[in-house]
C-alpha positions in Angstrom: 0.0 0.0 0.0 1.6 3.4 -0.9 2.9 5.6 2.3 0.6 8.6 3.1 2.6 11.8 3.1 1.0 15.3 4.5 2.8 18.2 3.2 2.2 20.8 6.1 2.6 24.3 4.6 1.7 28.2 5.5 2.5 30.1 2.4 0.7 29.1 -0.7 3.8 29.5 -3.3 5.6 27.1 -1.4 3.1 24.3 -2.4 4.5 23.3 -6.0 7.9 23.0 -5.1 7.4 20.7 -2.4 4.7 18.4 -4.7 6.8 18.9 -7.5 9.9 17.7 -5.3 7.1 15.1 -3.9 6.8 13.9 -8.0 10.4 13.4 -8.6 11.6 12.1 -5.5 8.7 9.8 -4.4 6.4 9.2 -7.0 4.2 6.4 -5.6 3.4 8.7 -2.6 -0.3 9.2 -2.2 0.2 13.1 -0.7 -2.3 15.5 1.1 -1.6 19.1 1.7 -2.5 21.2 4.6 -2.5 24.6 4.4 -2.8 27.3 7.5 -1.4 31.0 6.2 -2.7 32.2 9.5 0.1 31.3 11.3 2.0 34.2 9.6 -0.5 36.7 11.1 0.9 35.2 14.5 4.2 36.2 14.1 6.1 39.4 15.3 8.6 41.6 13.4 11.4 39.7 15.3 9.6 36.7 14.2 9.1 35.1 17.8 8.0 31.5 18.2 5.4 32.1 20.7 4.0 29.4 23.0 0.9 29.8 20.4 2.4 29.4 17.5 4.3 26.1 19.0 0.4 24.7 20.1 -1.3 25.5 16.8 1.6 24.0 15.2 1.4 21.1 17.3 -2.5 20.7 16.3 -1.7 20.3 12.9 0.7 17.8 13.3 -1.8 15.5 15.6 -4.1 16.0 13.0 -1.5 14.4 10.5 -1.1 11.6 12.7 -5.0 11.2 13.1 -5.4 11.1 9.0 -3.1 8.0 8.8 -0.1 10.1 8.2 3.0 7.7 7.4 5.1 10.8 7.5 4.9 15.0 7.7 7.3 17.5 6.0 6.1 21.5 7.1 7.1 23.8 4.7 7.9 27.0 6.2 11.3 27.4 7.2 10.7 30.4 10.0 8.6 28.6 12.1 11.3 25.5 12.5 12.1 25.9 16.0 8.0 25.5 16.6 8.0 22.8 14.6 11.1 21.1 16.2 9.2 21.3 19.9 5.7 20.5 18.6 6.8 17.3 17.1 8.4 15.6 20.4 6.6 12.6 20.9 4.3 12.4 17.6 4.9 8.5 16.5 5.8 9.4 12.9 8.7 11.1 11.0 7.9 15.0 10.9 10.4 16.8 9.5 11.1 20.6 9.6 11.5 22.2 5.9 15.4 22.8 6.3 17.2 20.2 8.8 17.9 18.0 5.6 19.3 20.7 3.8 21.5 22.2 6.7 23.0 18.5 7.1 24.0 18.5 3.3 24.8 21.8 3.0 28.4 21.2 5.4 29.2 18.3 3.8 29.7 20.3 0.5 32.7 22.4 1.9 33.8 25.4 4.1 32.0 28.3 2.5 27.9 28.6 1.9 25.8 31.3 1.1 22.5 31.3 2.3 20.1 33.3 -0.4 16.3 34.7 1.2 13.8 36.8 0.9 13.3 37.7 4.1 15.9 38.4 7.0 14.8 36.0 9.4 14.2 32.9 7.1 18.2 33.3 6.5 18.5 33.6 10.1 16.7 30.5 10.7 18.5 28.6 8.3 22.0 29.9 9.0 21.7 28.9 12.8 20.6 25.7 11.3 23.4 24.9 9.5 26.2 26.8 12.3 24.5 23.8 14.2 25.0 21.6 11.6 28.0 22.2 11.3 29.2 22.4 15.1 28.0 18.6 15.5 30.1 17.4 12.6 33.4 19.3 14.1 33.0 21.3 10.8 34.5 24.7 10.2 32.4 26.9 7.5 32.0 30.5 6.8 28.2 31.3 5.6 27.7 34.4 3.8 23.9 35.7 3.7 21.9 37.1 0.7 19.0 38.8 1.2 17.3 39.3 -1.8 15.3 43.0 -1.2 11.8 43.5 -2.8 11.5 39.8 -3.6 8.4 39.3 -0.8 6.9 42.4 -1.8 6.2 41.6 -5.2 5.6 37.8 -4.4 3.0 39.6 -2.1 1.1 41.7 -4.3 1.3 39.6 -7.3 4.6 40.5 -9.5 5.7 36.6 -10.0 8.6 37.4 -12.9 9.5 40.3 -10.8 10.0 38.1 -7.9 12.1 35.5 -10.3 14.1 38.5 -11.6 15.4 39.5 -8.3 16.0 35.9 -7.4 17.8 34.9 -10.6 19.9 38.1 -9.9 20.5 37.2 -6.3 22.0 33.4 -7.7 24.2 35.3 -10.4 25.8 37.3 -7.5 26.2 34.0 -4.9 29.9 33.5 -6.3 33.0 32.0 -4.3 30.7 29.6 -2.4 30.7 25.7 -2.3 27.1 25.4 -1.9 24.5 27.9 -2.3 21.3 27.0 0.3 18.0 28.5 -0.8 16.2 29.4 2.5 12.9 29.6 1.4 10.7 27.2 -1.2 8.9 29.6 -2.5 12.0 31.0 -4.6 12.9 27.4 -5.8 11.1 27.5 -9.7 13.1 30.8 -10.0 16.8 29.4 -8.7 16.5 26.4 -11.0 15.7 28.7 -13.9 19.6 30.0 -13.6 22.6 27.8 -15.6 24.4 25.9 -13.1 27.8 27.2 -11.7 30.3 24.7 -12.1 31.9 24.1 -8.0 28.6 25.1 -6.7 25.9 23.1 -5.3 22.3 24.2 -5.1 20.7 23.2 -2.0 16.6 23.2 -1.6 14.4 22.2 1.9 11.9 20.5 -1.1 13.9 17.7 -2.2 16.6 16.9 0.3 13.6 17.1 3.1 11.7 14.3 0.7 14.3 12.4 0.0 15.3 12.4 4.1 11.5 11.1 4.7 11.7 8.5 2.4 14.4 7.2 3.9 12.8 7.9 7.7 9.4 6.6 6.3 10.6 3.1 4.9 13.1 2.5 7.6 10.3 3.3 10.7 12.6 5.7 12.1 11.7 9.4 13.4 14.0 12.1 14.2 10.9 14.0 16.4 9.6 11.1 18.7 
């Protein structure tokens, strides 16, 4: 019978990617998404996981596990540390959208850039991966890219403006060993840039599937 994988998201860009990554990775997946843009509306300016966000997170995942879930990946990078605590003790694998990635991303070399649209999704992911990298006894420099205007015009509409500034924001990433795209949302528009030969492009979409594959088939979870 084919595994049952819930695709947990709160921004409704980041959806393809993750189905598309979903297609090509695991194809005889039968996959549900959950959607709760809401949770955004719960955040501050510093972006602080509240005790809230961690306990409406945490419903969504039980409800996961109540629909037969084999496995869960949540989408949204920011809310990572919520997801981390609201997972703890949940009988299937449920993975946050970048704790994949960061593990790839320092066995690629010394020096990664971290490209985002927003200033706390790279700060999410670059603590990730300092952790990451602390654990393996790794040293790495990570440089961040902040890619200004990009969640404005995602916002209000202006797709290929979005995609420009992306594709713009990859062409400048140079002198890096792997370049770690902090939100899925900007995936479609990284992959639309010619590779750079010494550089590795690193998304949450398909390491994150290709992680709970592996998690799902071998009965292990990294949240129980």
């Amino acid at each position: 019978m084919p595994h049952r994988i819930f695709l947990v998201h709160v921004n409704p860009p980041a959806m393809p990617p993750v189905l598309e990554a979903m297609r090509q990775g695991w194809p005889e997946a039968l996959v549900f998404n959950l959607l709760d843009e809401s949770l955004y509306a719960e955040l501050d300016a510093e972006g602080t996981i509240t005790p809230e966000i961690i306990r409406r997170i945490r419903l969504l995942l039980e409800y996961c596990v109540a629909a037969r879930a084999d496995g869960a990946i949540f989408s949204g990078s920011t809310f990572g540390p919520a997801v981390e605590a609201a997972r703890q003790g949940l009988l299937i694998p449920i993975l946050k959208a970048d704790e994949a990635m960061v593990a790839a991303a320092v066995e690629c070399g010394e020096r990664i850039a971290v490209l985002g649209a927003t200033e706390r999704s790279i700060a999410v992911v670059s603590r990730g991966i300092a952790a990451a990298a602390a654990a393996a006894g790794r040293r790495i420099t990570i440089t961040p890219h902040w890619v200004a205007g990009a969640t404005a015009a995602m916002a209000s509409g202006r797709r290929d403006e979005h995609d420009r500034l992306v594709a713009a924001a990859v062409d400048r990433a140079t002198g890096c060993d792997a370049l770690v795209v902090s939100q899925i949302s900007m995936i479609p528009a990284v992959f639309a840039v010619p590779p750079l030969p010494g550089r590795t492009i690193l998304t949450s979409a398909n390491t994150a599937v290709a992680r709970l594959r592996a998690l799902v088939t071998s009965s292990a979870s990294p949240g129980g």
